[in-house]
C-alpha positions as CSV (number, residue, x, y, z in Angstrom):
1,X,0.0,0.0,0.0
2,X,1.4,3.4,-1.0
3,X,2.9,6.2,1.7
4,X,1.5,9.4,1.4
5,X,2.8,12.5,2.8
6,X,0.5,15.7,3.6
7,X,1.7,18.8,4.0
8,X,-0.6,20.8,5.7
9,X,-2.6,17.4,7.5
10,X,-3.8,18.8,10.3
11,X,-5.6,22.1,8.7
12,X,-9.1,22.6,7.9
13,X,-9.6,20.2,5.1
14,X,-6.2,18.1,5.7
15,X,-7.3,16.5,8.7
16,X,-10.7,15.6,7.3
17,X,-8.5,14.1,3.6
18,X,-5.9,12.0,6.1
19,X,-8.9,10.3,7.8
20,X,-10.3,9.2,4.4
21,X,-6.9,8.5,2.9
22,X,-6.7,6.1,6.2
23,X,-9.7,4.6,5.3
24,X,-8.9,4.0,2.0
25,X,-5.6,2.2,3.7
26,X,-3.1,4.9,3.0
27,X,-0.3,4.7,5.2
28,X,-0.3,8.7,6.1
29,X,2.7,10.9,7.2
30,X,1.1,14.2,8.2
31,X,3.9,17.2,8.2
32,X,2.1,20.7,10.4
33,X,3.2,23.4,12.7
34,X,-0.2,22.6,14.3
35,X,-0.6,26.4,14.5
36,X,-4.3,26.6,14.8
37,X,-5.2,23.3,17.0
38,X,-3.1,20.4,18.1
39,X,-5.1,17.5,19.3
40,X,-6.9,16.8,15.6
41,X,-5.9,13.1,15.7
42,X,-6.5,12.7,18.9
43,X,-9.2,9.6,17.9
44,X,-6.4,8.1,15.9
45,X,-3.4,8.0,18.1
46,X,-3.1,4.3,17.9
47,X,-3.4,4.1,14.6
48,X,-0.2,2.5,12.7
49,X,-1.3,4.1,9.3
50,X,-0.8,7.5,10.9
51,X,2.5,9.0,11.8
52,X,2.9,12.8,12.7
53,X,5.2,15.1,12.8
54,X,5.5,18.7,13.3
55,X,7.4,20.7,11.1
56,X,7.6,23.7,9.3
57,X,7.0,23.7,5.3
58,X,10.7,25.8,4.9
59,X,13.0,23.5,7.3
60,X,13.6,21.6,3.9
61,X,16.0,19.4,5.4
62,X,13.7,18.4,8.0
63,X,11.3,17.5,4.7
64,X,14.0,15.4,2.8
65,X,14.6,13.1,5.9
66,X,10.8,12.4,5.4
67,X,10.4,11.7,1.9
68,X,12.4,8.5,1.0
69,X,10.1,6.4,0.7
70,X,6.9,8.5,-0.2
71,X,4.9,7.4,-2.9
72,X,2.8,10.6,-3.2
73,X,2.8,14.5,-2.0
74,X,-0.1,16.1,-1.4
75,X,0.6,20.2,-0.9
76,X,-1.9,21.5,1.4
77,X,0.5,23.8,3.0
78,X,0.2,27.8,2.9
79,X,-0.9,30.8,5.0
80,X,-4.1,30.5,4.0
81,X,-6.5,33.4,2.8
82,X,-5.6,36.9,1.4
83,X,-6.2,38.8,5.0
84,X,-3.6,36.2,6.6
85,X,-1.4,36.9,4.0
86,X,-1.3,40.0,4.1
87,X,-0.5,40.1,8.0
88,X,3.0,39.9,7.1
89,X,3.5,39.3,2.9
90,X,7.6,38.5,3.5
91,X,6.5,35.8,5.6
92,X,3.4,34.8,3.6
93,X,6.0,35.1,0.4
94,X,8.5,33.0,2.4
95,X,6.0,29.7,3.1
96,X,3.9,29.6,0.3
97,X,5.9,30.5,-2.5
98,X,10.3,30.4,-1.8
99,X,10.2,27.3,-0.4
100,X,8.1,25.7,-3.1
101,X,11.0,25.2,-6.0
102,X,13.1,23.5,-3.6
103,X,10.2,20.9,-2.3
104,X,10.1,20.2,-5.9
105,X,13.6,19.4,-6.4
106,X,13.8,17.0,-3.1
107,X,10.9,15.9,-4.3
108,X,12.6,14.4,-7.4
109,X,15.6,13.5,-6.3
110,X,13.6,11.2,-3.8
111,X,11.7,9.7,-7.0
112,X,8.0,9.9,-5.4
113,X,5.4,8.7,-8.0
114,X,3.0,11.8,-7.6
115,X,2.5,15.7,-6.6
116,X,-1.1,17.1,-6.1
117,X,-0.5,20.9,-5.3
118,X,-3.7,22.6,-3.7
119,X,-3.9,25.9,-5.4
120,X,-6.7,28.5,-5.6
121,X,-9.9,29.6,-7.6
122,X,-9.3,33.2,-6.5
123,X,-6.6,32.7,-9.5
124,X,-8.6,33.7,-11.4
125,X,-9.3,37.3,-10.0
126,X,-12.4,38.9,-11.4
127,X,-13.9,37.7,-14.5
128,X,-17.3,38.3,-16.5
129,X,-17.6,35.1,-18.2
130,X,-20.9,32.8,-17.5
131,X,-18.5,29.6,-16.8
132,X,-14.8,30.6,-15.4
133,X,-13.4,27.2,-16.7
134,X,-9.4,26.2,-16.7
135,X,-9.0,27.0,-19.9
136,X,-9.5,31.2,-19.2
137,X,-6.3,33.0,-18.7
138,X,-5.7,33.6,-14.7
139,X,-5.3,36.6,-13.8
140,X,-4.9,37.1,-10.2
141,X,-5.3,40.2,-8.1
142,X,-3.5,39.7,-4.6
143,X,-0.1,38.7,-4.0
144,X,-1.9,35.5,-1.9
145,X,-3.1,34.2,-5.1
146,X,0.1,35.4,-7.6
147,X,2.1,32.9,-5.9
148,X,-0.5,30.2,-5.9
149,X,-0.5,30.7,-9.8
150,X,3.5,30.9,-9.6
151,X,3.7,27.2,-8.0
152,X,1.6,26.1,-10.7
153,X,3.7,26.9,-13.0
154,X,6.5,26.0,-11.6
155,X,5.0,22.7,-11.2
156,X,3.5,22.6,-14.4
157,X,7.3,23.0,-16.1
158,X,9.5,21.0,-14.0
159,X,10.9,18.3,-15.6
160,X,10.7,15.6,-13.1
161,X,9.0,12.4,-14.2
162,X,6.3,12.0,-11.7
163,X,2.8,13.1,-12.2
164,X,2.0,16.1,-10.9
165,X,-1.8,17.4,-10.6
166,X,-2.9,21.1,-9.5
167,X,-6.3,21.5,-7.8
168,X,-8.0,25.5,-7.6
169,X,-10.4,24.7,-5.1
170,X,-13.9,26.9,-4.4
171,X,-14.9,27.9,-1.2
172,X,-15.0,24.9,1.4
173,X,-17.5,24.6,4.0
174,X,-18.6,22.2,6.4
175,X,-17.6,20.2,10.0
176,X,-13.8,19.7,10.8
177,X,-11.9,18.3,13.5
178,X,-10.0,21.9,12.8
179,X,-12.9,23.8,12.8
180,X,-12.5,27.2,10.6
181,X,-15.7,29.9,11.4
182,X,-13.9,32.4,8.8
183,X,-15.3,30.7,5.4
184,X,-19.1,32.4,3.8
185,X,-21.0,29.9,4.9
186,X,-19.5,28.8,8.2
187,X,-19.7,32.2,9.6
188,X,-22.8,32.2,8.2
189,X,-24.2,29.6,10.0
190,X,-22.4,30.3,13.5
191,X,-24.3,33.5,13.4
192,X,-27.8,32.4,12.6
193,X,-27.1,29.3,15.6
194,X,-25.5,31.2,18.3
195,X,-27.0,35.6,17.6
196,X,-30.0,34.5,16.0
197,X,-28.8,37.4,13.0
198,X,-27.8,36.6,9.5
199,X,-26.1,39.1,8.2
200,X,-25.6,39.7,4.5
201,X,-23.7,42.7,3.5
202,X,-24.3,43.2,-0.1
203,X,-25.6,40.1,-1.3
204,X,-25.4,39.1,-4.9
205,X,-22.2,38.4,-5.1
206,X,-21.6,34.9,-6.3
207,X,-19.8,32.8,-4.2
208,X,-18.2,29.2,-5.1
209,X,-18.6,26.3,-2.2
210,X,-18.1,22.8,-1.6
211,X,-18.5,20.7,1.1
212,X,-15.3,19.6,3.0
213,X,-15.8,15.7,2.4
214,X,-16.0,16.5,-1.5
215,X,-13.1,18.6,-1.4
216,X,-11.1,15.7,0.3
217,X,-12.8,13.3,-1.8
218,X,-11.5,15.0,-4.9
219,X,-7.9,14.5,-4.2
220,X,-8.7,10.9,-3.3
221,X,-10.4,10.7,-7.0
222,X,-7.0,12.6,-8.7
223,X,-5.0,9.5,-6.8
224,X,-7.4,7.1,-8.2
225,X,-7.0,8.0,-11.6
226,X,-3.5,9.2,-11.5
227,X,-2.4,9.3,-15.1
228,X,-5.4,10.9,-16.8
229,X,-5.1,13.6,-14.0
230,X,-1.0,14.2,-15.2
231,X,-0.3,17.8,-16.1
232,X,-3.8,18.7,-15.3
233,X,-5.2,21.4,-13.7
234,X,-8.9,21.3,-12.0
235,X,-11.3,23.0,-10.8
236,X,-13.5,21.4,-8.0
237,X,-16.3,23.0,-6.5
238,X,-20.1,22.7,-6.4
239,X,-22.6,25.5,-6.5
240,X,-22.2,29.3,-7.5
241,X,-25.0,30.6,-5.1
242,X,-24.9,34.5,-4.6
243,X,-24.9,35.5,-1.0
244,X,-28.6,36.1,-0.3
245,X,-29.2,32.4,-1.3
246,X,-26.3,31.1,1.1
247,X,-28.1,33.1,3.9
248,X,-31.6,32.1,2.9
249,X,-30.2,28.1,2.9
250,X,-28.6,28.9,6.5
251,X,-32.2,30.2,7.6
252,X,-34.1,27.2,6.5
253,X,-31.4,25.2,8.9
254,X,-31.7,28.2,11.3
255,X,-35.9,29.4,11.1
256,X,-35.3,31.2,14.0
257,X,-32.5,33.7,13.0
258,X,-32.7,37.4,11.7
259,X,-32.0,38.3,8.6
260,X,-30.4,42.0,8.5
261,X,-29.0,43.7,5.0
262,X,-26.2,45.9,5.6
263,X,-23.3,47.5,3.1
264,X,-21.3,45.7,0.7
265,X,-17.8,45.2,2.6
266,X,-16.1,42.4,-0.3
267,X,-17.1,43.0,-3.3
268,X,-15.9,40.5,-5.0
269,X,-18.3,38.2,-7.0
270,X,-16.8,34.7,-9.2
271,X,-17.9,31.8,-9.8
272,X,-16.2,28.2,-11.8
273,X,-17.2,25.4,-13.6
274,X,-16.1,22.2,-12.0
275,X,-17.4,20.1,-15.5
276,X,-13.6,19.3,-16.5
277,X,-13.0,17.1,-13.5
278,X,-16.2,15.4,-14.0
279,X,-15.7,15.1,-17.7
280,X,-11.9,13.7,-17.4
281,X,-12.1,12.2,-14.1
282,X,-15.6,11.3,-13.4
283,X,-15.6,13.2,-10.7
284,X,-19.2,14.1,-8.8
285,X,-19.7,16.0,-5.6
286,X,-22.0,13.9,-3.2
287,X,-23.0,16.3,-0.6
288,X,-24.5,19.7,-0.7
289,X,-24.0,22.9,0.5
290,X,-27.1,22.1,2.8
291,X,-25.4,19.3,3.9
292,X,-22.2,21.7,5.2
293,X,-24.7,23.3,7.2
294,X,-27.3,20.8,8.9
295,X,-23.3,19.4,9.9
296,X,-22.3,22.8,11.9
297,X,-26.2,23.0,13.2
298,X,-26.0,19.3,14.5
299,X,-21.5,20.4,15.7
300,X,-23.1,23.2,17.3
301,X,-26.0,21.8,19.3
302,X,-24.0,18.6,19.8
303,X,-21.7,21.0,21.8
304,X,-18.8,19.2,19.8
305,X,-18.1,23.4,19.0
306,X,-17.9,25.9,22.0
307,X,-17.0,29.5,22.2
308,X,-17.5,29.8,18.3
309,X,-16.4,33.7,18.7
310,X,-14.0,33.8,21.7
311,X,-12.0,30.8,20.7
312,X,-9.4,31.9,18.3
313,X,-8.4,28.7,17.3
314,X,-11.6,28.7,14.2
315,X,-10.0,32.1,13.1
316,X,-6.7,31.5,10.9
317,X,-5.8,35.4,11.2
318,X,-6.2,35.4,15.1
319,X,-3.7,33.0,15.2
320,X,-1.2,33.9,12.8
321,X,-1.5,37.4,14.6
322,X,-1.1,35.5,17.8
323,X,2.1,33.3,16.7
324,X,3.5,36.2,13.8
325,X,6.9,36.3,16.4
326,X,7.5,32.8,16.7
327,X,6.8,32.0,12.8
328,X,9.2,35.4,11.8
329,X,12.2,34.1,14.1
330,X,11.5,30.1,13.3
């Protein structure tokens, strides 16, 4: 059974991807700073399919002593999000983007048979176009998503012989053992449960979501079908709903919540067609954006999530604001 490495395991959709790679018996090596919660694998800590270790994504040497005898690399790894980013761009520059080249170059010299980079939709940056498929010219708008498209490339041209597979995923959303509350629909949802108010500012921007066990389930589909995937790049998501119909959703799950209009604070309004992975791969999401709620609704009155808004832990820029020291003199 093949070893696979994941950068980034114990984030937001990592954790959920290394329980289903386990599943699918995987032996798992997750590599994480754990920056945002710890104890994710707790439930699996006597697992021998699951190894951990704690590491940063530019202690390269650290990396190479992992990957002799990896079969696949799966790049989850980044400060995540444009406001994140932007906390600090020489560090945000530093992790997702300088130390990238070099991963690739270890990663070849230590022969692994696959790379799956996780890059972005917001790629893209604004378009008009009814279906923002892979085939329109990116043309990103933040420095966050400039080096996304970078790594692509650089990906895209090395000249390494294993396959290597870039993912621009939309919008995910949904119950994690690393919870975020800092995603449309999550916040969204921990509203309408907890303050009874939804509330949309703006509201017809078009937004592009997915439920976190399709997300992980796509990667799992892009192992599956490794060859076809080669030098491809994919777009997975779900459903382009506008903002007033991700709140209305939220409301059905949450009849008692408020919902209050109030001024457009992002602007920003895309949307992408996820038909190329379907048509190449045969890849179908399974779950809804319905689902992603009636999950946080049942995580919420389950009590498996407390202190949604004083816990800092479901915020990725409380955190990296928390640990900017540490990670600038690591």
């Amino acid at each position: 059974m093949k070893n696979i490495l994941v950068l980034g395991g114990g984030g937001y959709v990592g954790c959920n991807l290394v329980r289903k790679l386990i599943d699918q018996g995987y032996n798992v090596i997750v590599y994480d700073l754990f920056l945002y919660k710890n104890d994710v694998f707790s439930d699996l800590k006597n697992n021998n399919k699951l190894k951990i270790i704690k590491g940063d994504i530019r202690d390269l040497n650290k990396l190479e002593s992992i990957l002799e005898n990896i079969n696949i690399l799966i790049h989850l790894a980044c400060i995540s999000n444009d406001p994140s980013y932007e906390l600090n761009p020489k560090l945000g520059e530093d992790i997702n983007f300088k130390s990238f080249p070099k991963l690739i170059n270890i990663s070849k010299r230590h022969n692994i048979d696959q790379f799956i980079y996780a890059s972005s939709s917001s790629v893209y940056g604004i378009k008009e176009e009814a279906s923002v498929t892979e085939d329109l010219k990116a043309e990103p708008i933040t420095d966050y998503s400039k080096f996304k498209l970078e790594c692509e490339n650089i990906l895209l041209n090395h000249e390494g012989k294993f396959l290597k597979t870039i993912i621009r995923p939309a919008t995910v959303c949904g119950y994690s053992e690393r919870q975020r509350l800092d995603v449309i629909v999550n916040i969204l949802t921990n509203h309408a449960f907890f303050n009874k108010k939804i509330i949309i500012h703006g509201g017809e921007q078009l937004r592009p979501n997915i439920h976190i066990d399709d997300m992980s389930d796509s990667y799992i589909h892009v192992i599956n079908n490794s060859k076809i995937s080669d030098k491809e790049i994919f777009n997975v998501g779900d459903e382009n709903h506008s903002v007033n119909k991700l709140a209305n959703m939220v409301n059905e799950a949450c009849p008692d919540a408020i919902l209050k209009k109030e001024e457009v604070l992002d602007q920003r309004s895309y949307k992408i067609s996820s038909e190329k992975i379907y048509n190449k791969l045969g890849f179908k999401t399974k779950k809804t954006i319905k689902n992603a709620i009636d999950d946080l609704v049942e995580a919420f009155t389950k009590k498996k999530l407390v202190n949604t808004f004083g816990n800092d832990e479901f915020y990725n820029i409380k955190i990296i604001k928390k640990r900017l020291n540490s990670l600038l003199n690591d």
